[in-house]
C-alpha positions as a Markdown table, in Angstrom:
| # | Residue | x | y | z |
|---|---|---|---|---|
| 1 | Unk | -79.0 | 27.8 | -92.3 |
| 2 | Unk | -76.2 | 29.0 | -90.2 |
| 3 | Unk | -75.0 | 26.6 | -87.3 |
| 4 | Unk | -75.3 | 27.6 | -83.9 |
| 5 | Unk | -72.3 | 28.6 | -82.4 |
| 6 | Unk | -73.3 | 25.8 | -79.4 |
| 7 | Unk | -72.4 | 23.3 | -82.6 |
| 8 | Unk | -69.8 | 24.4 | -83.5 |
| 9 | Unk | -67.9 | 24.9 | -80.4 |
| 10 | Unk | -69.1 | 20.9 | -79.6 |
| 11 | Unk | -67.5 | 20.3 | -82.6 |
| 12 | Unk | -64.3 | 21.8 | -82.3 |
| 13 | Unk | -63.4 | 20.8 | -79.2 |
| 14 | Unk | -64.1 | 17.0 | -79.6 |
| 15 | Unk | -61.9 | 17.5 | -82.8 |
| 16 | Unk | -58.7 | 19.3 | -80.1 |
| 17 | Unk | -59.4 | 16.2 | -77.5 |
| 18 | Unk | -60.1 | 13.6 | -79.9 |
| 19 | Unk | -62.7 | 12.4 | -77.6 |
| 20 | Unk | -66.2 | 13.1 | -76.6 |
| 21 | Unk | -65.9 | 11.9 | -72.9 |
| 22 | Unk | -62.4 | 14.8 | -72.7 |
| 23 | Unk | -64.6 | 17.4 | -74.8 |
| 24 | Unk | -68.4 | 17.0 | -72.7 |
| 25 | Unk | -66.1 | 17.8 | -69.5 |
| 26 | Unk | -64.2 | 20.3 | -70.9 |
| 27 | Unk | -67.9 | 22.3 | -71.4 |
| 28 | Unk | -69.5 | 21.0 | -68.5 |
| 29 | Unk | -72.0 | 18.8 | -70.4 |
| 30 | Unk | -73.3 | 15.0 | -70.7 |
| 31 | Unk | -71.5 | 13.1 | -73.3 |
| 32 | Unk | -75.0 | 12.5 | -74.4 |
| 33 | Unk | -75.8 | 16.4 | -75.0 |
| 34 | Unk | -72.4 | 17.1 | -76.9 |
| 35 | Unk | -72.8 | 13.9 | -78.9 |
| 36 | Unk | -76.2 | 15.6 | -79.8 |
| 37 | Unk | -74.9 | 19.2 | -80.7 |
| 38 | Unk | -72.2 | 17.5 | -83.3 |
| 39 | Unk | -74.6 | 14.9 | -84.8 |
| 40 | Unk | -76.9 | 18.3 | -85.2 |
| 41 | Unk | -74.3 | 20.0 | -87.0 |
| 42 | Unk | -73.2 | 17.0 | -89.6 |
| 43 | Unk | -77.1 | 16.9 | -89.9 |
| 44 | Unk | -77.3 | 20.6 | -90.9 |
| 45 | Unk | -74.7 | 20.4 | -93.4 |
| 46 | Unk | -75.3 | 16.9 | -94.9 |
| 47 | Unk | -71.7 | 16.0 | -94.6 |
| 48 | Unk | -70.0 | 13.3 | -91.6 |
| 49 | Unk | -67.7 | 15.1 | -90.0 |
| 50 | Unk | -66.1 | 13.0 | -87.4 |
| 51 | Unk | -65.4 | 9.0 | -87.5 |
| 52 | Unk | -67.0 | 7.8 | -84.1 |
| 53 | Unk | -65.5 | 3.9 | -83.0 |
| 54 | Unk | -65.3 | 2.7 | -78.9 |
| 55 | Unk | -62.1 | 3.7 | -79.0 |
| 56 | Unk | -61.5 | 6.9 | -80.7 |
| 57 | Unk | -62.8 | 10.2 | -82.4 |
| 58 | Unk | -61.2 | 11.1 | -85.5 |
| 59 | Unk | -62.2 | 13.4 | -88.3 |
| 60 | Unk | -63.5 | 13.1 | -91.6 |
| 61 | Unk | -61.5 | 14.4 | -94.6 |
| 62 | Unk | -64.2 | 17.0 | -94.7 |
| 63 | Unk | -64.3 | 17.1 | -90.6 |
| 64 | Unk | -60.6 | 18.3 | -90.9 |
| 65 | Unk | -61.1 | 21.2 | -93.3 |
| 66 | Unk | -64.3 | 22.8 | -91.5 |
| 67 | Unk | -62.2 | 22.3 | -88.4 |
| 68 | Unk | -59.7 | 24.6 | -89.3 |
| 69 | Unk | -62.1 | 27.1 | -91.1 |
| 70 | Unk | -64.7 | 26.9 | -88.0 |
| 71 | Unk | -61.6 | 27.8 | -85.8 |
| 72 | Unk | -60.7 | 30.7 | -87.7 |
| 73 | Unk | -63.7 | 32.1 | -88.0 |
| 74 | Unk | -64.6 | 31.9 | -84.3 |
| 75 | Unk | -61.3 | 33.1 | -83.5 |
| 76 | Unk | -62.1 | 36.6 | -85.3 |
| 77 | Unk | -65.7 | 36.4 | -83.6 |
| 78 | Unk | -63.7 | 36.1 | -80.7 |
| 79 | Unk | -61.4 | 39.2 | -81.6 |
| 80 | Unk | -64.6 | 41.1 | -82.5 |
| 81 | Unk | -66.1 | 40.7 | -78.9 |
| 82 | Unk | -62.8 | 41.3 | -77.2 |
| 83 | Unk | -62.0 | 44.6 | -79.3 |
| 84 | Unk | -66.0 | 45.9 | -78.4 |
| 85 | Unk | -65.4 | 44.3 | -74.6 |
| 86 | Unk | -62.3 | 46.4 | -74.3 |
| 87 | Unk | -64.6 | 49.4 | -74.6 |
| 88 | Unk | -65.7 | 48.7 | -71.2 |
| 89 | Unk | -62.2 | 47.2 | -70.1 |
| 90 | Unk | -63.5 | 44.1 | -69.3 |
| 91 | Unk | -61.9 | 40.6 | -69.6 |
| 92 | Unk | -64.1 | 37.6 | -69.2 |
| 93 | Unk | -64.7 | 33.2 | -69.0 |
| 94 | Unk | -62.6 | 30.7 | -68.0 |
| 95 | Unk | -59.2 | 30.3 | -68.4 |
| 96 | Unk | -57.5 | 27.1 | -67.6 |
| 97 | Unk | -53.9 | 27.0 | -66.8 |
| 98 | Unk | -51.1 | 24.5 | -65.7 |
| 99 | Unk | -47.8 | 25.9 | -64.5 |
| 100 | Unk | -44.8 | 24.4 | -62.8 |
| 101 | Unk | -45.4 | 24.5 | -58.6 |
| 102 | Unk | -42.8 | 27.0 | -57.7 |
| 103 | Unk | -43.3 | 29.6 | -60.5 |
| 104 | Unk | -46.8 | 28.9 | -60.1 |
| 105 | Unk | -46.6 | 29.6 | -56.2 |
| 106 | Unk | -44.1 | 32.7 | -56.6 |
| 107 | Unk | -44.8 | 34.2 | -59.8 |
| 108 | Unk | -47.9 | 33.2 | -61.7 |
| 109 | Unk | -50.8 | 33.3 | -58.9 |
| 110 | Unk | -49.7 | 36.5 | -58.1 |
| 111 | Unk | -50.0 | 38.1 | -61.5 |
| 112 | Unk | -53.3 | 36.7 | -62.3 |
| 113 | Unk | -54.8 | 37.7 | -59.0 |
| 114 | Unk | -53.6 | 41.4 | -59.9 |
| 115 | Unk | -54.9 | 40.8 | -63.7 |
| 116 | Unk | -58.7 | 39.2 | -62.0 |
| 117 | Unk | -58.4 | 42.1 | -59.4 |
| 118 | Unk | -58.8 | 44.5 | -63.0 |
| 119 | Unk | -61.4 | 42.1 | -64.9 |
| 120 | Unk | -64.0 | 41.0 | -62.3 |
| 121 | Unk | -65.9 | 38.9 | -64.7 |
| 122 | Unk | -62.6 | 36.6 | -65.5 |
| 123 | Unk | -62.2 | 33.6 | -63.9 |
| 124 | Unk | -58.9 | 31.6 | -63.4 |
| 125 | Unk | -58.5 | 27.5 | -63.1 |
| 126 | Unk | -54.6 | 26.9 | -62.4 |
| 127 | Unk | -53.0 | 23.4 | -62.0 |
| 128 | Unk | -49.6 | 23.5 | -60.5 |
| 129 | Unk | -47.8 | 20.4 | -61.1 |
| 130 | Unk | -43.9 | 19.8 | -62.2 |
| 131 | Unk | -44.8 | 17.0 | -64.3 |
| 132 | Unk | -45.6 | 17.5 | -67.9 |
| 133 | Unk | -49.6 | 18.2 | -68.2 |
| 134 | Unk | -51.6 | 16.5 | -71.5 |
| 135 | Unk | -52.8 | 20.5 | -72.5 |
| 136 | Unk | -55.2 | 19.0 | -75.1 |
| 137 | Unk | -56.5 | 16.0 | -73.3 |
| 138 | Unk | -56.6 | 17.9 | -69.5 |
| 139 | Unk | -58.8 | 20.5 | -71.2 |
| 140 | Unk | -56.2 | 23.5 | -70.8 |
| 141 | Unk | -56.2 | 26.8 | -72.3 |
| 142 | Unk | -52.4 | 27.3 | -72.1 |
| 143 | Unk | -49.4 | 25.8 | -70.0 |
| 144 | Unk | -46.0 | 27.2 | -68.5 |
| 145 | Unk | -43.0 | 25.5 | -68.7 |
| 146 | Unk | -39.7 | 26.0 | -68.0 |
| 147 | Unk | -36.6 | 24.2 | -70.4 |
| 148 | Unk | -36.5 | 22.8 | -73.6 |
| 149 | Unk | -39.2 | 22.1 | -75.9 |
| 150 | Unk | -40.0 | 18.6 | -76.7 |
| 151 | Unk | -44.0 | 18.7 | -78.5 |
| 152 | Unk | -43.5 | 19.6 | -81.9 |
| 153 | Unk | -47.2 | 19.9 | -81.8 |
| 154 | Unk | -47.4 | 23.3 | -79.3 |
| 155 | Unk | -47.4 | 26.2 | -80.2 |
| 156 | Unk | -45.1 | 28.4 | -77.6 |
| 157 | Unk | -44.3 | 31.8 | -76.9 |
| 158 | Unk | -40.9 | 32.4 | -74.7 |
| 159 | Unk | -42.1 | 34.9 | -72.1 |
| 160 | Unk | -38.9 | 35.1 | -70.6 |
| 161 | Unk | -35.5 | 33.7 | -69.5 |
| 162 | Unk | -34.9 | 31.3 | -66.6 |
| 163 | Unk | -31.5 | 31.7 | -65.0 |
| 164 | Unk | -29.6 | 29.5 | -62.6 |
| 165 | Unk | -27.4 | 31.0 | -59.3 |
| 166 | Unk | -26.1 | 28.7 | -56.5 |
| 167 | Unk | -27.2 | 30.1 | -52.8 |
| 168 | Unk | -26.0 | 29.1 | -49.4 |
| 169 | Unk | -27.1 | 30.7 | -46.0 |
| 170 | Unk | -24.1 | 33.1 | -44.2 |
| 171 | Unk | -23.7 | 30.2 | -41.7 |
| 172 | Unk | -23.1 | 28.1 | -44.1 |
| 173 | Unk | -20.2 | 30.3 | -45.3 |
| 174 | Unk | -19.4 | 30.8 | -42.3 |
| 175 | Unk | -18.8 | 27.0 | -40.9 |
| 176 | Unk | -17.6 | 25.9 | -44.8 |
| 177 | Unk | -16.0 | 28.5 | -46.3 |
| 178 | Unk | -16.8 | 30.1 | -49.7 |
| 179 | Unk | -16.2 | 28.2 | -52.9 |
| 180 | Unk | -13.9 | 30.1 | -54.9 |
| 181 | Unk | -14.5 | 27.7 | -58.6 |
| 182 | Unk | -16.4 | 25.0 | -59.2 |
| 183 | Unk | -14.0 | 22.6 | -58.6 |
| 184 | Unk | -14.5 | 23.6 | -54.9 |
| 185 | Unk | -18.0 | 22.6 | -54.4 |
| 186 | Unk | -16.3 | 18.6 | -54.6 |
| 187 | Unk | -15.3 | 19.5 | -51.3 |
| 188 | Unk | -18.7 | 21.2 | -49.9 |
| 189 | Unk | -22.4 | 19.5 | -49.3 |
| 190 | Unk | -24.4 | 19.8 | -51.8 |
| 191 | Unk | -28.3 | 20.3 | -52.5 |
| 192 | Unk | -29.4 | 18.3 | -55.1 |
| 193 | Unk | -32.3 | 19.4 | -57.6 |
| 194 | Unk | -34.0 | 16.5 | -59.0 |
| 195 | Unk | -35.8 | 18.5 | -61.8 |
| 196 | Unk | -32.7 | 20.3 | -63.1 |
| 197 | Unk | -31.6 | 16.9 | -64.6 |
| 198 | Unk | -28.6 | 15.2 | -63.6 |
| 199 | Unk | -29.0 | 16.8 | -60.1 |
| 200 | Unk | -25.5 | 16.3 | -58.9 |
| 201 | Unk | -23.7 | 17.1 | -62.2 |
| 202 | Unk | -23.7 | 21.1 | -62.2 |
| 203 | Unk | -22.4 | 22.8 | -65.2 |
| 204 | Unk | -20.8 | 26.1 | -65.2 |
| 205 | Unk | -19.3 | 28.4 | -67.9 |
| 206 | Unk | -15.8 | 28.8 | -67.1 |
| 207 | Unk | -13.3 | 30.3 | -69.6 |
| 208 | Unk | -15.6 | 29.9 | -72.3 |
| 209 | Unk | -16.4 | 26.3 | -72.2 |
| 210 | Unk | -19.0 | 24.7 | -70.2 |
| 211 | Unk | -17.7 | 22.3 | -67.6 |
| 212 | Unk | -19.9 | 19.9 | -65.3 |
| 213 | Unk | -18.7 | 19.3 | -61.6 |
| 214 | Unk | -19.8 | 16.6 | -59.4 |
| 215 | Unk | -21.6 | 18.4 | -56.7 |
| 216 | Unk | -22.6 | 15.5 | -54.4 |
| 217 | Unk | -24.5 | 15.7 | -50.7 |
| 218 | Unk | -26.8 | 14.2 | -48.9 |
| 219 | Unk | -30.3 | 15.9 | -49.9 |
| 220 | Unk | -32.2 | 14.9 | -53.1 |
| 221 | Unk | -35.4 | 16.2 | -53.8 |
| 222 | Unk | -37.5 | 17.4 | -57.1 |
| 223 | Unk | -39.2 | 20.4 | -55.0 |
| 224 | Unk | -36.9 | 23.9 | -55.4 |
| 225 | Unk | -38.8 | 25.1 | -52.0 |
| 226 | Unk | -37.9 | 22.2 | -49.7 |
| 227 | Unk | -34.1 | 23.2 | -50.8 |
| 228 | Unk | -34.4 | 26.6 | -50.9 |
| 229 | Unk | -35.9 | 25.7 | -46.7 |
| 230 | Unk | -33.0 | 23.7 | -46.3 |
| 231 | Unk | -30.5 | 25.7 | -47.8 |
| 232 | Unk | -31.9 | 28.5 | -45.1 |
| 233 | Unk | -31.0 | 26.3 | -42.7 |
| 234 | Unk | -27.6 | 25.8 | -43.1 |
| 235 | Unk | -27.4 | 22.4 | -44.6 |
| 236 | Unk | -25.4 | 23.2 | -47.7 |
| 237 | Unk | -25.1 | 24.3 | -51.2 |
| 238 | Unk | -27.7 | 24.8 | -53.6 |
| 239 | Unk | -28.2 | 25.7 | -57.3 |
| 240 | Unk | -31.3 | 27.1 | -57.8 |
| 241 | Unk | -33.6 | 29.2 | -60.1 |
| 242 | Unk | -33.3 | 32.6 | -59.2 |
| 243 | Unk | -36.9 | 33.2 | -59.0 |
| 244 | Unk | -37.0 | 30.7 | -56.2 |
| 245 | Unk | -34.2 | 32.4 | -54.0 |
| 246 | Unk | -34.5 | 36.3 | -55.1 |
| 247 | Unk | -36.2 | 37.3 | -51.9 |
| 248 | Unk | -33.8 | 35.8 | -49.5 |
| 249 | Unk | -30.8 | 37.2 | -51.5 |
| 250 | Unk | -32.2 | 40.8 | -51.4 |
| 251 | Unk | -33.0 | 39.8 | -47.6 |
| 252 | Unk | -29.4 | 38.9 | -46.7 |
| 253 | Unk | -30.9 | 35.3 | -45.7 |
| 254 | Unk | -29.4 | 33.6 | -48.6 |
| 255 | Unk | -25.8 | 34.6 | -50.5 |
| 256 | Unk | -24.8 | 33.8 | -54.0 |
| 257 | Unk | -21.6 | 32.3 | -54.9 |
| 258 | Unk | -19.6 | 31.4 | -57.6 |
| 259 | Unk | -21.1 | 34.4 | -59.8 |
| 260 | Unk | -18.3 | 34.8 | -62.2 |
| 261 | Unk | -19.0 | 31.7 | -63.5 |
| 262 | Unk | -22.6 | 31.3 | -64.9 |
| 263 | Unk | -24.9 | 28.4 | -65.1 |
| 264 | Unk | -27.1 | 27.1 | -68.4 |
| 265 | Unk | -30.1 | 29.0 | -68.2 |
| 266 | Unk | -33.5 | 28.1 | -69.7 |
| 267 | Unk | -36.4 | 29.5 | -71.8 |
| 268 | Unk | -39.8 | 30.1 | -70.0 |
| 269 | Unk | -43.0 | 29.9 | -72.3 |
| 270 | Unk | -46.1 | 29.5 | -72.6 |
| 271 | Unk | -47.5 | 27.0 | -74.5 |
| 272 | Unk | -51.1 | 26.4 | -76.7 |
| 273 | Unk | -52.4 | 23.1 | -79.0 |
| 274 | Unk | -51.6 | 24.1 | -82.6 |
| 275 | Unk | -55.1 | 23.1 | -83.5 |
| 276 | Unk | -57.0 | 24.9 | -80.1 |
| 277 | Unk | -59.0 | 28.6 | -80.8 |
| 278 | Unk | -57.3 | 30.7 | -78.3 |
| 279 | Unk | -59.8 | 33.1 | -76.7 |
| 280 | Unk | -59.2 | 36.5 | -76.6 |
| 281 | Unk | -59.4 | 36.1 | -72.3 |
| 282 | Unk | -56.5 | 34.0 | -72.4 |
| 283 | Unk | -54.6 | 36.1 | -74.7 |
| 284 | Unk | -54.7 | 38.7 | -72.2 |
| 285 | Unk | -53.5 | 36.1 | -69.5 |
| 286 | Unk | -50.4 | 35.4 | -71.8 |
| 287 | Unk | -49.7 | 39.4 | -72.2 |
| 288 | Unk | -50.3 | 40.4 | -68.2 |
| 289 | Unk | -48.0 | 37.1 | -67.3 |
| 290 | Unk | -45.3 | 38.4 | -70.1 |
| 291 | Unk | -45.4 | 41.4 | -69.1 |
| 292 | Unk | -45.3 | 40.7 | -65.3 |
| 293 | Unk | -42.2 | 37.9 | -66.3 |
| 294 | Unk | -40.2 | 41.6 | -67.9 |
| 295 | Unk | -41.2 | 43.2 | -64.7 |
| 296 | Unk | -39.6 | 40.8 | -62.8 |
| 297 | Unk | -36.3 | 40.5 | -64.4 |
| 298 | Unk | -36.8 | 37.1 | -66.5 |
């Protein structure tokens, strides 16, 4: 008899977490229930598929190669209600997201209000956070992040390019003067950018090499919009994503210096768990944010 998709999808996803507690939350059930479903299932088929101890779930020799065949096969179930679904243009569920705060506040909320505006029947769960979310183990669908990659284990798609200009306010100028090279911002205050690594070591491309300048001041901070609010007010020098300070350069609020020599730029992608079905609805999340990312100049 065929298993109902209920226990299989119980299944899978206490396979992605590794946990029952992580997977009965991700689906909005008792632990009790799902424990149920995916005794049901090994029940059905005669075989164990999961090793159940206090401190861990993990699979079954057999557990690992249903896992991977149950996944596929519910991913082109998936494709076959999304292709019919598309019929009627429609785009529907959950999809769970975590994004870095700025982008997230700038760039990705407003995208995927235009994209629910389309698809009344989706329905969006964002985190914004700068730190590094567990995708598997915080139940999310995909995650955005800006830099390099360091989990081996995701499975990313670059949706764009990051780059990097440093922005003062015309007063600024003004009272300071404009920094002609790098080597001048020794001599200027500074806005330092916590999450751009060493903040007060700014590296520049200048006559093919890159060279890092000590760009010191006063102002530390990991948050680009309390220095881009600073940097409007005069207090100094800062090197920021463009995306954060676009609007107040086309504005005249904010002017970019030192553009003849660039800064390192960065890869922005979205990331999946190599072992998580990706539904078709957040599929088309990923295309309308890459899309919107092309729009936009990344």
């Amino acid at each position: 008899m065929r298993p109902p998709l209920e226990e299989l999808e119980a299944f899978l996803l206490v396979a992605e977490t590794g946990s029952f507690t992580k997977a009965a939350q991700r689906l909005g059930l008792s632990k009790s229930v799902l424990s149920r479903r995916v005794g049901a299932l090994e029940r059905r088929l005669g075989v164990q598929l999961v090793h159940r101890t206090t401190h861990a779930v993990t699979l079954t020799e057999l557990g690992t190669g249903f896992q991977e065949r149950t996944r596929k096969a519910l991913e082109d179930l998936d494709d076959a209600v999304d292709a019919s679904s598309r019929g009627a243009a429609a785009v529907r569920g959950l999809v769970r997201i975590t994004a870095p705060t700025n982008l997230g506040v700038l760039h990705v909320l407003p995208a995927i209000a235009e994209l629910m505006a389309q698809h009344e029947g989706l329905e969006i769960d964002i985190e914004l956070n700068d730190r590094y979310a567990d995708i598997v183990g915080g139940g999310f669908d995909l995650a955005l992040r800006i830099g390099e990659l360091k989990d081996s284990t995701l499975v990313s798609r670059r949706l764009g390019t990051v780059h990097r200009a440093v922005v003062c306010s015309p007063d600024y100028l003004a009272r300071r003067g404009r920094p002609s090279t790098p080597s001048d911002l020794e001599a200027h205050e500074c806005l330092a950018y916590a999450n751009m690594g060493a903040a007060d070591q700014w590296r520049f491309l200048v006559d093919g090499e890159w060279k890092a300048v000590r760009a010191g001041g006063r102002l530390r901070t990991n948050d680009g919009a309390a220095l881009r609010a600073a940097a409007l007010a005069g207090r100094g020098l800062v090197g920021l994503p463009a995306f954060i300070t676009q609007g107040d350069v086309q504005a005249g609020r904010l002017v970019r210096v030192l553009e003849e020599f660039p800064m390192p730029e960065a890869g922005l992608f979205a990331l999946f768990h190599s072992s998580a079905r990706l539904p078709g609805r957040a599929r088309a999340v990923v295309e309308h944010l890459g899309a919107h990312f092309q729009r936009m100049g990344f």
